[in-house]
C-alpha positions as CSV (number, residue, x, y, z in Angstrom):
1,X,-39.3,69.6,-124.6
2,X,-39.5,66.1,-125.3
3,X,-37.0,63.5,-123.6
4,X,-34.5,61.8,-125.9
5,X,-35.2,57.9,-126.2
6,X,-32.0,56.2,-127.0
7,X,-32.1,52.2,-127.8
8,X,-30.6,50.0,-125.5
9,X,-28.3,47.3,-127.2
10,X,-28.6,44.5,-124.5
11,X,-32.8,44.7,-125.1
12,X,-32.3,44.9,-129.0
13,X,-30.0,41.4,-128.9
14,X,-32.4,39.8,-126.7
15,X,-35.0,40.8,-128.3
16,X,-33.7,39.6,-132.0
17,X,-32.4,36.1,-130.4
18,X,-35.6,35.3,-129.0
19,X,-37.0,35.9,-132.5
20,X,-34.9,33.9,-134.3
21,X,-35.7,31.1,-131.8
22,X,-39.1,31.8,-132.1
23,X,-38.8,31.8,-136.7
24,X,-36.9,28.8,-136.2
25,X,-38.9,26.9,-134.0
26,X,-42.1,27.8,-136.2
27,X,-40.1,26.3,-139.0
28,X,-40.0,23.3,-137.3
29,X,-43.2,22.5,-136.6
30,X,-44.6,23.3,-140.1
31,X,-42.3,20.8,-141.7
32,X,-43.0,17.6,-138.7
33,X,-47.2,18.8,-139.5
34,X,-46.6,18.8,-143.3
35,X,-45.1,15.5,-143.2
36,X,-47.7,14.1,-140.5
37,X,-50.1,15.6,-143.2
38,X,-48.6,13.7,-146.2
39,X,-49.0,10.3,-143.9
40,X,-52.7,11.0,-144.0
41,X,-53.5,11.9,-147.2
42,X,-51.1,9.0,-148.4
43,X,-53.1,6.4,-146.3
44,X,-56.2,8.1,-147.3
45,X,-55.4,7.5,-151.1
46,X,-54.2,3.8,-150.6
47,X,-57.4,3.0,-149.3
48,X,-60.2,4.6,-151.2
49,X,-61.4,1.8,-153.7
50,X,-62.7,4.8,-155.9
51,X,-60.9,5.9,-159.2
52,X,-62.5,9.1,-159.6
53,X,-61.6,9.8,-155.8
54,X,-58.2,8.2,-156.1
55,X,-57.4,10.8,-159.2
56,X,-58.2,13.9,-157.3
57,X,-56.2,13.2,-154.2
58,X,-53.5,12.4,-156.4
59,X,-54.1,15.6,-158.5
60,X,-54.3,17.7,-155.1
61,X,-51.0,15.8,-153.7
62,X,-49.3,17.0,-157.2
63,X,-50.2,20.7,-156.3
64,X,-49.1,20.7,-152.6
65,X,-45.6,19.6,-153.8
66,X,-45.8,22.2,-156.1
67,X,-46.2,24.7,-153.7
68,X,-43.6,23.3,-151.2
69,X,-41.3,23.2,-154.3
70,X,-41.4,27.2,-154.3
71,X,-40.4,27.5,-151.5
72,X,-37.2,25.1,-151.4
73,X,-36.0,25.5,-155.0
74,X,-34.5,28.9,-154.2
75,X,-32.2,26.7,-151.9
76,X,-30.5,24.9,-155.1
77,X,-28.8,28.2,-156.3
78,X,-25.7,28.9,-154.5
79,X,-26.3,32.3,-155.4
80,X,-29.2,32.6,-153.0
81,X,-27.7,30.7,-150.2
82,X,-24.6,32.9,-149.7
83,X,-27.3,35.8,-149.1
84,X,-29.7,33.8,-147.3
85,X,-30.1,34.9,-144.0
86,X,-31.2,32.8,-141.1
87,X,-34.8,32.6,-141.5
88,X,-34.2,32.2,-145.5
89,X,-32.4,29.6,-144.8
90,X,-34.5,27.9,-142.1
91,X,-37.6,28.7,-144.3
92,X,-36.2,26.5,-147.3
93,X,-35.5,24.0,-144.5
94,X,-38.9,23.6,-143.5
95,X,-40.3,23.2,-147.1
96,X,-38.1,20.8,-148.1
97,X,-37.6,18.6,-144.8
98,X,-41.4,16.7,-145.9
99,X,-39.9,16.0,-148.8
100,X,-36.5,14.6,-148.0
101,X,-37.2,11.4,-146.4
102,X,-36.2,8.5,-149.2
103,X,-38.3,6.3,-147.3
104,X,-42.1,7.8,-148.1
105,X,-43.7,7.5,-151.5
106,X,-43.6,11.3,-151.9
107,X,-40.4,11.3,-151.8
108,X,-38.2,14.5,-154.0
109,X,-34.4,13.7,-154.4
110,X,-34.5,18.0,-155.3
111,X,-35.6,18.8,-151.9
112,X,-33.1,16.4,-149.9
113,X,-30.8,18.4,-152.0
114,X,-32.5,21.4,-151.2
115,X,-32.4,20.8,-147.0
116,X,-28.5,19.7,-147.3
117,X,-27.4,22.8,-148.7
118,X,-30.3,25.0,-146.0
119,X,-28.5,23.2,-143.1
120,X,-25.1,23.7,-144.4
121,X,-25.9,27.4,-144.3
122,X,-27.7,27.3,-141.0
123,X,-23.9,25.9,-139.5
124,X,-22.3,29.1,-141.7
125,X,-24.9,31.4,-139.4
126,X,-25.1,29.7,-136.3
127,X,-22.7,26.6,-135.8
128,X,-23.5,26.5,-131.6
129,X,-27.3,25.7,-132.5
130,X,-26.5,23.5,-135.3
131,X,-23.6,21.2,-133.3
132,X,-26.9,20.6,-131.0
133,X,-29.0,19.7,-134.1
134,X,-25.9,17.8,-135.7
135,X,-25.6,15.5,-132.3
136,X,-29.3,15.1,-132.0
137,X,-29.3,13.4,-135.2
138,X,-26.6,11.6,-134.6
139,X,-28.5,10.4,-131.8
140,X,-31.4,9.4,-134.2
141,X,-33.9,11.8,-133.9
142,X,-36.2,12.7,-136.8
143,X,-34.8,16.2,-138.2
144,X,-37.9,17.9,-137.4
145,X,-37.6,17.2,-133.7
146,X,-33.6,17.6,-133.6
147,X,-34.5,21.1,-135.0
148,X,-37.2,22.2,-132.5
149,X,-34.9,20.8,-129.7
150,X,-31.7,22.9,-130.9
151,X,-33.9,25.8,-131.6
152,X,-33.6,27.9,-128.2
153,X,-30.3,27.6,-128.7
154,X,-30.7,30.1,-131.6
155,X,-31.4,32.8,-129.4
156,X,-28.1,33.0,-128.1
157,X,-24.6,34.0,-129.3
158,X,-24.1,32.3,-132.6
159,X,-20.0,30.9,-131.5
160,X,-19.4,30.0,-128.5
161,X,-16.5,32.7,-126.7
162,X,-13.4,30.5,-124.9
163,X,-11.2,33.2,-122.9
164,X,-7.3,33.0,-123.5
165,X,-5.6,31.1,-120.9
166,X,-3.8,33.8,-118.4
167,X,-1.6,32.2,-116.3
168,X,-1.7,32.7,-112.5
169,X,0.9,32.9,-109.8
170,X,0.6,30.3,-107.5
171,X,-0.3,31.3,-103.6
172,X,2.2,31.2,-101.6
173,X,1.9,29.9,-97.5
174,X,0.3,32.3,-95.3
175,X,2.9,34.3,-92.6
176,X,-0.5,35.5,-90.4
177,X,0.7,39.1,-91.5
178,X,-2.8,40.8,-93.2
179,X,-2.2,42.0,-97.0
180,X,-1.9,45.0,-98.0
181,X,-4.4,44.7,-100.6
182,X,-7.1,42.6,-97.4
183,X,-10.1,44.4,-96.9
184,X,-10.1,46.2,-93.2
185,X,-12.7,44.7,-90.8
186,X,-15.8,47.0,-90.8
187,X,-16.4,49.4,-87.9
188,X,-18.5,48.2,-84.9
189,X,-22.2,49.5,-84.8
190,X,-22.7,52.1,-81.8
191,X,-24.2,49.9,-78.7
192,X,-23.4,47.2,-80.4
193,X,-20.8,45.0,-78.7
194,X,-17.8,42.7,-80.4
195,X,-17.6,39.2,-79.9
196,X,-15.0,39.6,-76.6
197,X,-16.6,42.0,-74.9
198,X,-19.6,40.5,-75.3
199,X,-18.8,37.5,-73.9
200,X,-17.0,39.1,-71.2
201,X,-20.2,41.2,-70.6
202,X,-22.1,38.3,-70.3
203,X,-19.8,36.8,-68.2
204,X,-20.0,39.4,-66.0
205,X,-24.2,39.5,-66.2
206,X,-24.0,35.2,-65.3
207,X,-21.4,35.9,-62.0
208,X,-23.5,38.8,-61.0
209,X,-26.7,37.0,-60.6
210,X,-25.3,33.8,-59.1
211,X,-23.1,36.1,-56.5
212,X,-26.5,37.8,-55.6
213,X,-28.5,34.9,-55.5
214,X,-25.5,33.1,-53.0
215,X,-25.1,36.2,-50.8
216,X,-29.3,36.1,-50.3
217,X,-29.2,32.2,-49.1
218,X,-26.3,33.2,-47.1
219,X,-28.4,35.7,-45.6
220,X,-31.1,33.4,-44.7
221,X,-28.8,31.0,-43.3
222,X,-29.3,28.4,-46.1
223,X,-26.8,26.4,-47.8
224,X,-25.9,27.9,-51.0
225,X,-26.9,27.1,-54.5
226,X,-25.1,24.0,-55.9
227,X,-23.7,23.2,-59.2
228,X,-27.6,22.1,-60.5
229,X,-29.2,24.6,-59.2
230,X,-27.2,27.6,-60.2
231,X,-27.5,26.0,-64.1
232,X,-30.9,25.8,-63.8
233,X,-31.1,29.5,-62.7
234,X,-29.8,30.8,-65.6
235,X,-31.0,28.9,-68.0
236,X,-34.3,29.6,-66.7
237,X,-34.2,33.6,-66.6
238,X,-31.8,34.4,-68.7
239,X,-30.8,33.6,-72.8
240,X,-26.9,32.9,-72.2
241,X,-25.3,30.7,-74.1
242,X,-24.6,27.4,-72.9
243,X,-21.1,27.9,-73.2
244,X,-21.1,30.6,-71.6
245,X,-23.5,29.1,-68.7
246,X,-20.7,26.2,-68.5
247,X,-17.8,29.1,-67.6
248,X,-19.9,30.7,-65.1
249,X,-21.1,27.5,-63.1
250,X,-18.6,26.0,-61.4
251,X,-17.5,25.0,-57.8
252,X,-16.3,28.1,-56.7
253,X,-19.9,29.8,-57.2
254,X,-21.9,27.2,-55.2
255,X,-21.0,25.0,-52.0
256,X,-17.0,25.0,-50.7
257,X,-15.3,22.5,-48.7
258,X,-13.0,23.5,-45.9
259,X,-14.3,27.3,-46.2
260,X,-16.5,29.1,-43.3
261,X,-19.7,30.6,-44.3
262,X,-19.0,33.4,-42.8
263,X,-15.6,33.6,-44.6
264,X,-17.6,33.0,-47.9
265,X,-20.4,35.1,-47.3
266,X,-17.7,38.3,-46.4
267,X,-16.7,37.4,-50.2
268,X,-19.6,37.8,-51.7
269,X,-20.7,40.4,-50.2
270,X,-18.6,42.4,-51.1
271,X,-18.5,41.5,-54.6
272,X,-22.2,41.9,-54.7
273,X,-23.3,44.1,-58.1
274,X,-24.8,47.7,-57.8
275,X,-29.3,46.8,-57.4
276,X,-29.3,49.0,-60.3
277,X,-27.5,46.0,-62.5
278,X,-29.9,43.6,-61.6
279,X,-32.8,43.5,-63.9
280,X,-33.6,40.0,-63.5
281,X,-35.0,40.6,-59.7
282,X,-38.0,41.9,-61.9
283,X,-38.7,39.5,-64.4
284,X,-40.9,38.0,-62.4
285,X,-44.0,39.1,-60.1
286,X,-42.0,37.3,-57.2
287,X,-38.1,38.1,-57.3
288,X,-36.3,34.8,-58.6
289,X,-34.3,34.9,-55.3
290,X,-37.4,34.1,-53.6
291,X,-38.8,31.4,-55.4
292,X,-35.3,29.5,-55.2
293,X,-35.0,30.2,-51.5
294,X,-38.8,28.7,-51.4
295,X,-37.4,25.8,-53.1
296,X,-34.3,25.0,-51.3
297,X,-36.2,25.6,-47.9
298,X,-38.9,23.4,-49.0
299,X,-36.4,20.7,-49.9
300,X,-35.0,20.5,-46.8
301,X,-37.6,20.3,-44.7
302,X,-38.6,16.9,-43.4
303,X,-42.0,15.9,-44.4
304,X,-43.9,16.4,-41.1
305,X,-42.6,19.7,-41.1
306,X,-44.2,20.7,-44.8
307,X,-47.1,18.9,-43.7
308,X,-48.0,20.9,-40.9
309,X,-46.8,23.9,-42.4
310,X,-49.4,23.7,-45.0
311,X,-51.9,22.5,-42.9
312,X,-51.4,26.1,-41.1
313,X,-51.5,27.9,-43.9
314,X,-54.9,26.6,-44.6
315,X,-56.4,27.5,-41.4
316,X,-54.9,30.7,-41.8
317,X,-57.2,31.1,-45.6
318,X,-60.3,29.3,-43.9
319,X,-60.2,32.1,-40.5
320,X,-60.2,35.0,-43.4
């Protein structure tokens, strides 16, 4: 059993625009190379000093009119033009279009005759194409060129469609009430958060570390992180936001005036986030908690002190 093949309209319309483009276009160029051919051979005849030669490229000029006559005299019956279809009609254009031009010697007041009446029926068939061809000329381009330039044109819808005008009801101001007919948000992804708690989450992620990282220098009996240096920690192991960095920073998180270190460190403590929670601590082959506490040590040390600190450490590598 064989499948059924049934034609497809759109491909058919397409198809048969692009080929009266095509028929039209090649119409186009004939004529603007017959013409550029008549130039020639006119030239050619003006110039040859020979009778004999002279006589037969008149004789041969006579019978290439001839011919082109063939095939625009059907274009002088209005018979034949109100059943001339659009490459009838453009084919007749072409012949005669050589022709037409009162300022060439060759010149045939039947074919002028013959292209009016062709381009009169080309509007009947297709007046969107021929308004292009119609300004072109206007314009004063050469016909030849006017046609080859309105030619795609052909391919398309012969009129033009303008929709009726339908009225519209003007929008009224907005109450902040959703529509009945507004589309409802679409359902959150599983694991995936919204934009609130997300940014409470990380939030919670940015006070978490900086808590941790305060209880620890408290520990050590260190001075705790300031303003700088709790920004720099988070924007060095984590991706938050900056806005989001900005919330969690603040005075509260880092050094307090008029408040006990023990006080503060009691605080923290006991705000401190389950070690389970605190994925940064291995981010790094040495806990970030360390290498700040390295820092701020290192910082306030005096430099004698660092000095002879280092020096030990090198007697300690050399003795190994």
């Amino acid at each position: 059993m064989t499948a059924e093949t049934h034609p497809d309209p759109f491909q058919d319309a397409l198809g048969h625009g692009l080929q009266r483009a095509v028929q039209v276009a090649s119409c186009a160029v004939t004529a603007a190379q017959v013409y550029l051919y008549q130039q020639r051979a006119q030239a050619t005849a003006a110039a040859e000093r020979d009778e004999r030669t002279r006589r037969a490229l008149a004789a041969q000029a006579r019978a290439e009119r001839d011919a082109a006559r063939a095939g625009w005299a059907p274009a002088l019956s209005p018979e034949w033009l109100d059943q001339a279809d659009l490459y009838q009609a453009a084919t007749a254009w072409g012949a005669a279009m050589p022709y037409a031009d009162r300022s060439v010697p060759w010149y045939e007041p039947a074919a002028a005759t013959a292209m009016r009446k062709c381009e009169e029926r080309l509007r009947d068939l297709h007046p969107h194409a021929m308004a292009r061809y119609d300004r072109l000329r206007e314009d004063g381009m050469a016909p030849a060129d006017a046609m080859r330039e309105a030619a795609p044109l052909f391919a398309r819808p012969p009129r033009s469609h303008t929709a009726f005008y339908t009225p519209r009801p003007e929008l009224r101001a907005g109450t902040g009430n959703k529509p009945a007919w507004a589309a409802t948000a679409p359902a959150p992804i599983p694991g995936e958060l919204s934009g609130l708690a997300l940014t409470q989450a990380q939030e919670r992620r940015g006070l978490q570390i900086i808590t941790a990282l305060q209880a620890r220098a408290r520990a050590e009996h260190r001075a705790p992180l300031g303003e700088a240096e709790q920004r720099t920690v988070l924007e060095t192991i984590t991706n938050l936001p900056a806005d989001i960095i900005d919330r969690v920073v603040g005075p509260g998180n880092g050094p307090t005036r008029g408040t006990s270190n023990t006080t503060a460190a009691a605080n923290t403590v006991g705000a401190r986030p389950d070690p389970a929670a605190r994925p940064w601590q291995h981010d790094f082959p040495v806990p970030i908690q360390d290498v700040v506490a390295d820092a701020s040590t290192q910082a306030s040390e005096s430099p004698v002190v660092a000095k002879t600190r280092a020096q030990r450490k090198s007697r300690g590598r050399h003795r190994r």
